[in-house]
C-alpha positions in Angstrom: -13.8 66.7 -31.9 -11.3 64.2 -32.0 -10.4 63.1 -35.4 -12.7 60.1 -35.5 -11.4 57.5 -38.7 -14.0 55.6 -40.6 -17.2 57.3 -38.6 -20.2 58.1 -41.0 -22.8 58.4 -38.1 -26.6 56.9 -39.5 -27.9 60.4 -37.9 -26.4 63.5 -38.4 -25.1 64.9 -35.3 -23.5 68.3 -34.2 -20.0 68.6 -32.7 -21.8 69.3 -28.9 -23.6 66.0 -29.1 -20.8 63.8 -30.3 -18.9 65.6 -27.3 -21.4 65.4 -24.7 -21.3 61.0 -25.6 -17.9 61.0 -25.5 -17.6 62.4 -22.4 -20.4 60.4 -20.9 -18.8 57.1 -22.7 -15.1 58.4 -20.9 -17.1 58.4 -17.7 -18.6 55.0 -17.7 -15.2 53.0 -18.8 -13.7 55.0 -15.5 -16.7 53.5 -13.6 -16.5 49.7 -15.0 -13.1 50.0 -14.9 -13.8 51.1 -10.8 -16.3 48.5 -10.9 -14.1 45.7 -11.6 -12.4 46.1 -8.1 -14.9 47.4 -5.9 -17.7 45.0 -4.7 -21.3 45.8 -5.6 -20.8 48.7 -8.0 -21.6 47.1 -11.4 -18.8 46.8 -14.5 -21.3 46.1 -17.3 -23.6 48.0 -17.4 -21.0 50.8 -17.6 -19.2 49.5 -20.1 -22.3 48.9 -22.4 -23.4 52.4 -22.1 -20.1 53.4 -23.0 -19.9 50.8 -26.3 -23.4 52.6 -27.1 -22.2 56.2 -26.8 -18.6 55.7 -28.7 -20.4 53.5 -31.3 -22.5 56.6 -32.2 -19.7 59.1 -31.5 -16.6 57.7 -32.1 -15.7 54.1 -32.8 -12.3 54.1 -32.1 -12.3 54.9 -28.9 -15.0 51.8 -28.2 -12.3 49.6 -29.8 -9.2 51.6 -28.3 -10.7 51.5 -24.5 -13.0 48.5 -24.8 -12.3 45.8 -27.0 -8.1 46.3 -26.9 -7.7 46.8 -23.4 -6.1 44.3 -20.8 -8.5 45.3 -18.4 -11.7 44.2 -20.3 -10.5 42.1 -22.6 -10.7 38.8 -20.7 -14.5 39.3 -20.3 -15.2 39.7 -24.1 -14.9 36.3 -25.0 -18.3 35.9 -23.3 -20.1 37.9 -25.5 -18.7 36.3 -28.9 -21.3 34.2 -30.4 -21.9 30.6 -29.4 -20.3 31.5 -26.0 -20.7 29.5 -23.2 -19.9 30.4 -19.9 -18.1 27.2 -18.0 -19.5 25.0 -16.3 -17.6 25.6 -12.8 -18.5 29.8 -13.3 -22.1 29.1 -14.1 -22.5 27.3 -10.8 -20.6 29.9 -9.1 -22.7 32.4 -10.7 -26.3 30.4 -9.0 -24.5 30.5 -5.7 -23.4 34.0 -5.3 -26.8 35.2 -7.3 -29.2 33.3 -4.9 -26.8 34.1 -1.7 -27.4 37.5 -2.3 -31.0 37.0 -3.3 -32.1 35.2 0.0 -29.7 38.0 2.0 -31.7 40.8 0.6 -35.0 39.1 0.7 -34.4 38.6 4.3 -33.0 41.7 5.3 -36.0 43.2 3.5 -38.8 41.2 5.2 -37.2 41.8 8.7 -36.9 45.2 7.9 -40.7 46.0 7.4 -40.9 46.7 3.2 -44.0 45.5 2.1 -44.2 41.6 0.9 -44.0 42.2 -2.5 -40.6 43.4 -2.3 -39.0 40.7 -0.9 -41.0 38.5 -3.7 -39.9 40.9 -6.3 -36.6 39.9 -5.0 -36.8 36.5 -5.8 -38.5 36.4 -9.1 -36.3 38.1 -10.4 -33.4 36.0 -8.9 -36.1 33.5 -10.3 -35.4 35.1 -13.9 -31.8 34.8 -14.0 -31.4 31.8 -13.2 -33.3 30.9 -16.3 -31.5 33.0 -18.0 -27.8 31.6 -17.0 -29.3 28.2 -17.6 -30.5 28.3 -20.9 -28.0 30.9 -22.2 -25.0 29.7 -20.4 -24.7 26.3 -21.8 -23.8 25.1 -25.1 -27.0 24.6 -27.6 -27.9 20.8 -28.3 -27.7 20.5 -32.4 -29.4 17.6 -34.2 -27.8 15.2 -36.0 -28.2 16.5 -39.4 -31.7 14.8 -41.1 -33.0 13.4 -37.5 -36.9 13.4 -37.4 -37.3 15.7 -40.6 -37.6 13.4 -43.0 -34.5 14.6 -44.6 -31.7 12.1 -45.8 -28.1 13.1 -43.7 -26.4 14.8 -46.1 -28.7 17.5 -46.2 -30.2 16.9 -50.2 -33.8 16.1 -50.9 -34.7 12.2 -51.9 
């Protein structure tokens, strides 16, 4: 096993184990990384299977491939806390996402499946949509003491 710095796993594991996740983490970056240039095959959900497996065998190599590469990098600033995605890539994200939606849908309906399918389609186009919305943009804070009763500064009267 690689020599793996700073790695107390919460579980003991065996030397095949920590192996078989490396492996498995090795083969998803190779598959976002493929991802990130070929149309339809998805890059993050790769890249967060590999994050869990080298978290739980080897850390360094989620920081090494992952979080110091060129390739990835870029797409991590999403995923810092208080994040927003723009507002330009958000609307973007609405278009392609519902494009693709209504394309399937219709392909779907005109191919025969069942009607659900096509519905199940669009809920869950539906779904993200709420999801980019409300996660996407930048939370509205409250002036500090608004409607609470509370004086501005934060101490009690």
């Amino acid at each position: 096993m690689p020599n793996c710095p700073n790695n107390i796993p919460k579980t003991p594991m065996n030397a095949m184990t920590r192996w078989v996740l490396v492996l498995v983490g090795l083969a998803c970056v190779g598959l976002g990384a493929l991802g990130a240039f070929v149309p339809g095959l998805p890059t993050t959900v790769f890249l967060i299977v590999a994050c869990w497996c080298f978290a739980r065998s080897c850390p360094w190599l989620e920081r090494r491939l992952i979080r110091e590469s060129r390739l990835f990098r870029p797409f991590l600033v999403y995923l810092q806390p208080g994040a927003v995605m723009p507002t330009r890539v958000r609307i973007a994200t609405l278009v392609v996402m519902w494009t693709a939606a209504s394309i399937s849908a219709i392909s779907l309906w005109q191919a025969g499946a069942s009607s659900w399918v096509p519905l199940t389609v669009i809920l869950a186009v539906c779904v993200g949509t709420i999801f980019v919305n409300r996660f996407g943009r930048p939370r509205q804070v409250a002036a500090a003491g608004s409607g609470t009763g509370q004086p501005a500064s934060g101490m009690r009267g």
